[in-house]
N, C-alpha and C positions, 0 to 999 in steps of 0.2 A: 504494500500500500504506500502510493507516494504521500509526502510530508507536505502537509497543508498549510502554506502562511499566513498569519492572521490579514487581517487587512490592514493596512494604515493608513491612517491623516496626514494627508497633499503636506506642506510647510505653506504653500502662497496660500490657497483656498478655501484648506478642510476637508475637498472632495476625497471620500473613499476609494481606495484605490481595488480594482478586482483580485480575489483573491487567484492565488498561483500553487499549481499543481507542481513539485520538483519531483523527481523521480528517483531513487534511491540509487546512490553509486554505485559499479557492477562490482563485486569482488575481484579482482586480476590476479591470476596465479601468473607467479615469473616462467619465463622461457625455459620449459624442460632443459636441462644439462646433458649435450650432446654423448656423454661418457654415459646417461641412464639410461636417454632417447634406446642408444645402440644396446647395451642390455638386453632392455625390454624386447627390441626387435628382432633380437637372436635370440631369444626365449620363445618367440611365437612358432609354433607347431609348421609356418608357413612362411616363404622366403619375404623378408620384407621388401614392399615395391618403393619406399624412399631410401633405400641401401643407396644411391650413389649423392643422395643429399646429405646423410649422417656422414658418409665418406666425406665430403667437401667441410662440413662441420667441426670432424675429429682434426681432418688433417690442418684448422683454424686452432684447435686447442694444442694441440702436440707444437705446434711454430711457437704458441702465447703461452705455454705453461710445460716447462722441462720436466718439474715432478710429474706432469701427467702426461707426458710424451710417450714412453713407455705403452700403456694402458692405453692410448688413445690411437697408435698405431696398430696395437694388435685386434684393437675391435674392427679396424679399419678391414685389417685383413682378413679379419673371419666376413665380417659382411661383403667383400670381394668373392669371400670362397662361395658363399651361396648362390653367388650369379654366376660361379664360373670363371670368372677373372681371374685365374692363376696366376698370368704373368705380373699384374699390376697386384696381388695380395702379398707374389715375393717380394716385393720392393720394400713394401709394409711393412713387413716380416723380419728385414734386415734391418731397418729402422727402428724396431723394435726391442733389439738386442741387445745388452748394455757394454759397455767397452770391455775386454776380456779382462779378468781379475774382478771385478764387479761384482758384487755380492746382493741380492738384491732375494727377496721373500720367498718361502721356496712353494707358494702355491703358484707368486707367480713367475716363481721359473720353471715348474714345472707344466703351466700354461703356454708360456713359449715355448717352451721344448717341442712340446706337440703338436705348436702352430710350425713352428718351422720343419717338421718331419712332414707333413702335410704337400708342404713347397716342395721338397729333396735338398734339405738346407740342415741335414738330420746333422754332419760334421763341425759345420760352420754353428747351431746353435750348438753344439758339446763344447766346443771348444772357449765361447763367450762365456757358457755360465758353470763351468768345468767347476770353480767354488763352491757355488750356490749347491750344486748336484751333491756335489764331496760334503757339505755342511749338512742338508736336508736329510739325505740318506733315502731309502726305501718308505713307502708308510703303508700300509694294510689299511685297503677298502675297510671304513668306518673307525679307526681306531684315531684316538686325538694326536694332533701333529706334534711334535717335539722339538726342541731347541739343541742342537748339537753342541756337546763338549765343548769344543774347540772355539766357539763362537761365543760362551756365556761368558766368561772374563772379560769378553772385548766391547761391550753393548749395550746399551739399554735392554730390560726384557721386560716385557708383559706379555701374562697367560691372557687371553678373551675365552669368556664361558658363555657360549648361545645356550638361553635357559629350555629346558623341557628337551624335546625330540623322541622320535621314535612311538613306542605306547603311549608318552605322557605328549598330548597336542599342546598343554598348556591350557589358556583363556582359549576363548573362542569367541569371535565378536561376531555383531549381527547379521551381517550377512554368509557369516561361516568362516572368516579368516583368522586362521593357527595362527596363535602364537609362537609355539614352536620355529613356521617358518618365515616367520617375520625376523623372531632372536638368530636366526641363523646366516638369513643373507644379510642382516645389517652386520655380524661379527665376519663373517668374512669380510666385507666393506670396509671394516673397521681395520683388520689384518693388512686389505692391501694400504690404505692411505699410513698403519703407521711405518709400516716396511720398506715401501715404497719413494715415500714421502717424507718421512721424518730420522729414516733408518733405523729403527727399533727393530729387533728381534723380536719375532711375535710366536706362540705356540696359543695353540686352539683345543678345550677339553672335547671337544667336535667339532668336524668338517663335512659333516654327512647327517641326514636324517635316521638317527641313532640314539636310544635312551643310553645314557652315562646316569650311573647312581651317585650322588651326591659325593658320597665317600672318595669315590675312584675319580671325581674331578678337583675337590681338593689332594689328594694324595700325586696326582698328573703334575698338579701347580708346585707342591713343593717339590717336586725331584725337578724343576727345571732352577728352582733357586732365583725366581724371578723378584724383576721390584715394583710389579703390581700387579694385581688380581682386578678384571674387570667381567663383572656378569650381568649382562644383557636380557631385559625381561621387556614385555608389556604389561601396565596396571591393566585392574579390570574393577570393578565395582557391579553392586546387586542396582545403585543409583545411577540410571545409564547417562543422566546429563554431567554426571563426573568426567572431567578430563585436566591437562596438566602433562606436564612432567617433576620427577620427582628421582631423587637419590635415595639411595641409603648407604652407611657407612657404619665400619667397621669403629665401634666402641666399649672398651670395659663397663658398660652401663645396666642396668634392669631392664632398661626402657626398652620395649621393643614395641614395632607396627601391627597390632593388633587386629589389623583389619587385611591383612594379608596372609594367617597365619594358616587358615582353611585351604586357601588357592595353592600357595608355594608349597606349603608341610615342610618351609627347610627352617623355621626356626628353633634353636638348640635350647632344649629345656634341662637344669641345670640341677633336677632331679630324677629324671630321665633316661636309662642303662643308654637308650638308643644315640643319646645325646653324645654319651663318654664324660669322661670325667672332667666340668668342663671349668670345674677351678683350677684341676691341673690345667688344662689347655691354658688358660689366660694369664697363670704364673708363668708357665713355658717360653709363651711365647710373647712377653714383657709388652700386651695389647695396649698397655696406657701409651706407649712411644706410634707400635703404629695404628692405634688409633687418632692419634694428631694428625698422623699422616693420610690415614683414609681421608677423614673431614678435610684436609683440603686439598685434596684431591678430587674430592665432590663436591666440592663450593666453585671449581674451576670449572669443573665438565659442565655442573650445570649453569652457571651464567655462561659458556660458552657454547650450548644449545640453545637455551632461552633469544639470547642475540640472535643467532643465525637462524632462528627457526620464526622468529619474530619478523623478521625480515622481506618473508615471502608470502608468511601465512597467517591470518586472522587471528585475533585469540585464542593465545598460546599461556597457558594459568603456568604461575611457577608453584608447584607442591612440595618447592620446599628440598632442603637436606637435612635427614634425619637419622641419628644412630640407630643402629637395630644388631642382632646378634643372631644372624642368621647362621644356617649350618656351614654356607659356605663362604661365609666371612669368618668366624671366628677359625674356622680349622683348617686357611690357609697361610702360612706361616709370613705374610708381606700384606702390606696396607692391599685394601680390599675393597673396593665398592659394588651396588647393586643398581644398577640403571632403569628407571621405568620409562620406557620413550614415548608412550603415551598410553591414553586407556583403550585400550581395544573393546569394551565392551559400550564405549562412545560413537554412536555412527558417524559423527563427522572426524572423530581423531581417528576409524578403524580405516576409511575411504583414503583418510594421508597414508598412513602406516600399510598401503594397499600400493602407495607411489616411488614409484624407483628416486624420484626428488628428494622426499621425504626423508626418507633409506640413505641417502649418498648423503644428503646435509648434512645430520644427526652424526651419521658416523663420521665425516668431516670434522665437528663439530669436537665430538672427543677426541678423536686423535689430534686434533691442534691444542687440545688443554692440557692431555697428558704431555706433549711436547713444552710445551709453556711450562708443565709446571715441573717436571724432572731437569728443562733448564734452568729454573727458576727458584728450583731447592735446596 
């Protein structure tokens, strides 16, 4: 319904002036992100018919942005390979490749590897990421990726936990969209921008659509000896006009989120056998130091999604950063946080959280915090 203005009195005469109809301003969502456009488009069951406009687009982001040069060549060339374009995807492909010695994420050096054996470029990529291969090592269909020896003294490290998978879907929001793979393509997203982008060492307690028990993805996080624990969820609420984003962090406290306790089942009750013994744990593992560290660690990610997500999209509620004493914060031995990226059982936050936009911000978003704040501690 448009906005009705009252009428007013002339200044010379008095005469009433008619009243006027304005028409409510359209909402503008910003220009898809050429790096999501191509995603999406090679995710479709069917070859996409603007493959050589996202080509013209990537290969605009790859000239204006070296960190995404990499990425932006190689979607280049899978969208080549769908039309058949061999000769112009190998050009792609070599472009692609990072200088030899170059160490670079090993999902996505294992993504080029495969894009250049495609070409017959199978030598020339072994030899570019000959490191990346020797660091990553082998990984078993479903099993969480690893952080090699050789590499953890040298690096930043953060474990990412995409929450639920497999049996457990998570929330489910209104039109039927998993949580489960929601937390999962935003934590690889998350994997490539810090890898990629910021050079962090990243390991993942899943890379696949796979239940991981609580247990075995904190026990994943401490054998890689990392220096942060980040797990990936959407809220949900029984109130479906609830929406927001929200943290939770790693605290020696009582206090725990109470209203999440049914959905997650990962909080550690501290009389509990299932729990463990969880005054030793928090003696162990001297929680008052990294729980400083969680909290801001999560004062960062989230005014640095707030910003970025403010940006593009309508009211976006800040819910806050809140300590809580979930199973897989307190039982992984480094500052820890819990990410809510929105509520999925909100139909207009489950429709974002549906958007490859949405997905590549947020995860943007953290990975420039933890960046910030690991240089910045």
């Amino acid at each position: 319904m448009g906005l009705v203005l009252a009428a007013f009195v002339a200044s010379c005469g008095g005469a009433s002036a008619p009243a006027v109809t304005v028409a409510p301003s359209p909402v503008v969502e910003a220009p898809e992100d050429p790096v999501a456009a191509a995603r999406t488009a090679l995710a479709s069951p069917t070859p996409p018919s603007n493959a050589e406009d996202l080509v013209q687009r990537l290969s605009l982001v790859a000239a204006s942005d070296a960190a995404r040069k990499p990425i932006a060549m190689r979607l280049a060339a899978e969208l080549l390979l769908t039309r058949r374009d061999t000769a112009r995807a190998h050009d792609f492909v070599l472009a692609a490749l990072p200088p030899a010695g170059t160490v670079v994420g090993c999902d996505e050096a294992r993504a080029q590897g495969a894009l250049a054996a495609r070409v017959g470029e199978q030598a020339r990529s072994t030899a570019a990421l000959r490191d990346s291969f020797a660091r990553c090592g082998p990984v078993t269909p479903g099993a969480p990726t690893a952080m090699a020896p050789s590499v953890i003294g040298r690096h930043r490290r953060v474990v990412i936990d995409a929450g639920h998978g497999g049996s457990d879907p998570g929330a489910i929001g209104p039109t039927g969209l998993r949580e489960a793979d929601v937390t999962l393509d935003v934590a690889r997203r998350l994997a490539e921008q810090l890898s990629t982008r910021y050079g962090v060492q990243v390991a993942m307690t899943r890379d696949q659509n796979v239940f991981v028990p609580l247990e075995q993805r904190a026990a994943h996080a401490n054998g890689t000896t990392a220096d942060l624990f980040v797990s990936i969820h959407c809220n949900a609420a029984n109130n479906r006009e609830a929406r927001g984003i929200a943290i939770f962090a790693l605290e020696d406290s009582a206090r725990v989120a109470a209203r999440l306790t049914a959905r997650e089942g990962e909080l550690v009750d501290g009389d509990a056998p299932s729990g463990g013994d969880v005054s030793r744990i928090l003696a162990d593992l001297g929680l008052s130091r990294n729980g400083r560290d969680s909290l801001g660690f999560a004062q960062t990610i989230q005014q640095a999604m707030l910003t970025d997500a403010r940006l593009f999209f309508p009211r976006v509620d800040d819910m806050g950063v809140h300590p809580a004493r979930f199973h897989v914060l307190v039982t992984t031995r480094m500052p820890a946080v819990l990410v809510e990226l929105s509520f999925i059982s909100n139909l207009v936050e489950e429709q974002r959280l549906r958007s490859d936009q949405y997905r590549e911000l947020l995860a943007s978003a953290i990975a420039r915090a933890v960046d910030q704040r690991t240089h910045g501690s």
